[in-house]
C-alpha positions in Angstrom: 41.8 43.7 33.2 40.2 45.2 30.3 40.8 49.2 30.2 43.7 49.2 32.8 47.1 51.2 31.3 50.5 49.5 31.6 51.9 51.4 34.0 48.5 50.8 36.4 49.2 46.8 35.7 52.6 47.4 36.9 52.1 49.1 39.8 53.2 47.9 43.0 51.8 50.0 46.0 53.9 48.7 48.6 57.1 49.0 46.4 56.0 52.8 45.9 55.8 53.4 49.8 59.2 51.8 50.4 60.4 54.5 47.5 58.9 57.2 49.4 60.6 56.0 52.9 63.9 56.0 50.9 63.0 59.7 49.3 62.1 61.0 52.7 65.5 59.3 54.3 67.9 61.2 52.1 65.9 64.2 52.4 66.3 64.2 55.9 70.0 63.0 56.1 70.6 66.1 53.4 69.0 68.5 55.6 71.3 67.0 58.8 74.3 67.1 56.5 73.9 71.2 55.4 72.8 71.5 59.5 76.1 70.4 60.6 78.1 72.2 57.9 76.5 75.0 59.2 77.5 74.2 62.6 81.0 73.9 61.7 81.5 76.6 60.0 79.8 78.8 62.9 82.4 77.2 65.2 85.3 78.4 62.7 83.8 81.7 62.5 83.4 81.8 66.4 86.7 80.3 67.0 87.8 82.6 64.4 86.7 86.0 65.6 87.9 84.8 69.2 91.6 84.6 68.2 90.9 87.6 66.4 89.8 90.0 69.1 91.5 91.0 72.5 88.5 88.6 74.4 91.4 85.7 73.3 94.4 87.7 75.2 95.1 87.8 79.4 93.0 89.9 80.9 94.6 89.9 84.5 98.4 88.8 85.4 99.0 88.8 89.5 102.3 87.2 90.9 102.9 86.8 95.1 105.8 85.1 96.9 108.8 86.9 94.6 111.4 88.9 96.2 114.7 88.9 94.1 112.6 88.2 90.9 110.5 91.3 89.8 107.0 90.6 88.7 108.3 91.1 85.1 110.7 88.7 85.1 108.6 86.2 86.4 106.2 87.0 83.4 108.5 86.5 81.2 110.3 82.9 82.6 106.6 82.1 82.4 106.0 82.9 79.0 102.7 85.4 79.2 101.8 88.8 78.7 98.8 91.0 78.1 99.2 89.8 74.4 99.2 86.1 75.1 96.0 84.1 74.0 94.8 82.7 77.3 93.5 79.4 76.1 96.7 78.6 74.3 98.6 78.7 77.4 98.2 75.9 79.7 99.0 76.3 83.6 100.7 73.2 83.6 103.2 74.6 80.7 103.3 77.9 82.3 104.8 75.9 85.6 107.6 73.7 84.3 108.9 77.2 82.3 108.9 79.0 85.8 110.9 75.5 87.2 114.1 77.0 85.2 114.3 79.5 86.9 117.7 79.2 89.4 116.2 80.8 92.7 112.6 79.3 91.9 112.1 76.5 94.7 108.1 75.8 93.8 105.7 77.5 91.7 102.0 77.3 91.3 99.7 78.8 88.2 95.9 79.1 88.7 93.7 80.6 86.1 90.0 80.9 85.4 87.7 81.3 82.6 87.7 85.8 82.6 91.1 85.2 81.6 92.7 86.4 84.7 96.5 84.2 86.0 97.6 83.9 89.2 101.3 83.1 89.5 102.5 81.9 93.2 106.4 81.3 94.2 108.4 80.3 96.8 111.8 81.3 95.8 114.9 79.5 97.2 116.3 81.0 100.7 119.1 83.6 99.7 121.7 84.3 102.6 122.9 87.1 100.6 125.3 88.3 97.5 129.1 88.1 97.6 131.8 89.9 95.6 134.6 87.8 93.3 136.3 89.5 90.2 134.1 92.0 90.0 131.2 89.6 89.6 128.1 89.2 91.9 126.9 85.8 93.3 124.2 84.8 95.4 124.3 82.2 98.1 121.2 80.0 98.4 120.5 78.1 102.2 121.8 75.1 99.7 125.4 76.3 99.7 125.4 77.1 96.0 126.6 80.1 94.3 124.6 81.8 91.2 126.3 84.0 89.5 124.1 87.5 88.7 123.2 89.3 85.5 124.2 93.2 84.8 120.8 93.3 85.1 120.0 91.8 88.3 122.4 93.4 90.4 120.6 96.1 92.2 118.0 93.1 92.9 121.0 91.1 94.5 121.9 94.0 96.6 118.6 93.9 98.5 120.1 91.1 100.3 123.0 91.3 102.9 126.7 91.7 101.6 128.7 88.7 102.8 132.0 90.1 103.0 135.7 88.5 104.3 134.2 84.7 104.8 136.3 82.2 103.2 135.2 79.2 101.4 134.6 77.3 104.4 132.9 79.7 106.8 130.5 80.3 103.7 129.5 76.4 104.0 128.9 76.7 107.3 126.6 80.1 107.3 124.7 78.8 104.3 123.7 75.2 106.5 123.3 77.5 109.7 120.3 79.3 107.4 119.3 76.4 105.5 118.5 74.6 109.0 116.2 77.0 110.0 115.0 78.1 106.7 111.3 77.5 106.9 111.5 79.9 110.5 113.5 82.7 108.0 111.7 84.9 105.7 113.3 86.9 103.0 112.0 90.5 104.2 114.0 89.9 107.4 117.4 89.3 105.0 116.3 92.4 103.3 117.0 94.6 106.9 120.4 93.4 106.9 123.1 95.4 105.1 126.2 93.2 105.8 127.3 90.1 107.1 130.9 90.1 108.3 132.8 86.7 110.0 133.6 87.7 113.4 136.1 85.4 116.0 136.3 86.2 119.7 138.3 83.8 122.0 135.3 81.8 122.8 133.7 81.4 119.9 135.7 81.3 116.5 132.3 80.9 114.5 130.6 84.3 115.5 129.4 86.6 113.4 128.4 90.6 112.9 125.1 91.7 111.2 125.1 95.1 110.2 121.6 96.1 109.7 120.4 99.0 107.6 118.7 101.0 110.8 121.8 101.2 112.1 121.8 98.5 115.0 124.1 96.1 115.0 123.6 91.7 116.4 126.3 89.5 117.1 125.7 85.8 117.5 126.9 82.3 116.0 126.4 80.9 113.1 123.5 78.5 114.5 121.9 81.7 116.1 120.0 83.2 112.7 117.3 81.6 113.4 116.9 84.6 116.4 117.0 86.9 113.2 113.0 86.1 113.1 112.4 88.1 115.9 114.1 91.3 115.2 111.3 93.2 114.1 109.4 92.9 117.4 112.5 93.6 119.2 113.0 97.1 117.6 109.4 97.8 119.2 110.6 97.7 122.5 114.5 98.9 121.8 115.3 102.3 122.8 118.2 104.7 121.4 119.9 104.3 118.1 122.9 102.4 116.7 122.6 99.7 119.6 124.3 96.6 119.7 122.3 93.3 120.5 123.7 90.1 120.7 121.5 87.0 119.3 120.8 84.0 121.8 120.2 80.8 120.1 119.3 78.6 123.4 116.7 80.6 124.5 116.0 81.9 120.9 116.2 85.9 122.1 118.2 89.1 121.8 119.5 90.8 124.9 121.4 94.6 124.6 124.5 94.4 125.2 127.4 97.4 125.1 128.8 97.7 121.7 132.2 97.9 123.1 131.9 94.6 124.7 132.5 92.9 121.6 134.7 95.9 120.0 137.1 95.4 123.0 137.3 91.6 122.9 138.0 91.8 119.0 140.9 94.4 119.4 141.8 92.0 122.7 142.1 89.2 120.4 143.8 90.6 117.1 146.3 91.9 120.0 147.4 88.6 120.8 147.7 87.3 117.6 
């Protein structure tokens, strides 16, 4: 032991390695911890400039199905625009906000990662808009009556006019329509320019349909589901202004004279 220093006496080699594991440990967990921080705050910057720029907002907004909504309103029940951040705008969210809407029946939202929505309605069946203090009204298939904002009334127009029904013979329309509803679609409504209650002596539930060409159907209540079939009847009507009267037994439209049922009205109103 002679000529060996202190510290050399108290050296421990295997003590020394286990220091250097330890050493090399936290050197390495050190290095891990500044990699992650790094990590993180590339992820804020990311997220960061993301939010920041106009790669965050909508790209694409496409809506099908509406026909008394406009595309813009349906934006806006939905809550997006051009400015909206996509990913902060669930289609889940965007769906139950469409739901309170009063004509919306169903609604679907589907987007994809280029930050393009695609909005899908099926709005509740309007019969058409009606008149009362100088307010406007719709009339769903479901017999209800929503009133119309100053704002939507040249959209509630589009539909037919139902004019002189009472209380009663509106019920009885609205289930007539709401029976065949899924046969009915809302272009069709959109030919006709007024619906008018019309009695003859052997049928008191008959009704008029003016339509915006000019022509002009008769037919029950229960006959609207014939309305379906217009459009490929006008390719093989001739003349203008012609009266047709709807069949709903055989589910067709035949031309008739227009003073057949002029005559029977003025006929009736005579004897009353």
């Amino acid at each position: 032991m002679e000529g060996l220093s202190r510290e050399e006496l108290l050296y421990d080699p295997r003590a020394e390695r286990s220091k250097q594991i330890r050493a090399q440990r936290e050197r390495k967990m050190r290095k891990r911890r500044r990699f992650r921080r790094l990590v993180l705050l590339a992820l804020v910057a990311i997220v960061f400039f993301y939010f920041a720029s106009d790669l965050s907002k909508v790209r694409s907004l496409s809506v099908k199905g509406n026909y008394f909504y406009s595309d813009e309103e349906i934006f806006e029940l939905a809550g997006v625009s051009y400015d909206t951040r996509y990913l902060l705008k669930p289609a889940f969210l965007m769906e139950s906000s469409l739901k309170s809407g009063s004509l919306i029946e169903s609604v679907s939202v589907q987007k994809d990662f280029s930050g393009v929505i695609r909005i899908e309605v099926q709005e509740k069946l309007v019969v058409g808009y009606l008149v009362k203090d100088d307010e406007y009204y719709l009339l769903t298939s479901e017999g209800k009556e929503i009133k119309v904002s100053d704002q939507q009334v040249s959209a509630a127009k589009r539909y037919p006019l139902l004019s002189g029904f009472d209380d009663e013979q509106l019920s009885a329309l609205a289930a007539a329509f709401d029976a065949v509803k899924d046969q009915i679609k809302a272009d069709v409504l959109m030919r006709i320019s007024e619906i008018i209650p019309y009695e003859t002596s052997f049928n008191t539930d008959m009704m008029r349909v003016i339509m915006r060409d000019g022509n002009t159907l008769y037919g029950s209540y229960e006959s609207v589901g014939v309305l379906q079939i217009y459009e490929n009847v006008l390719t093989k009507l001739k003349g203008n202004n012609v009266c047709l009267y709807m069949d709903e037994e055989n589910g067709a439209m035949s031309k008739i004279s227009c003073s057949e049922f002029s005559s029977s009205k003025d006929e009736d109103e005579d004897k009353k």
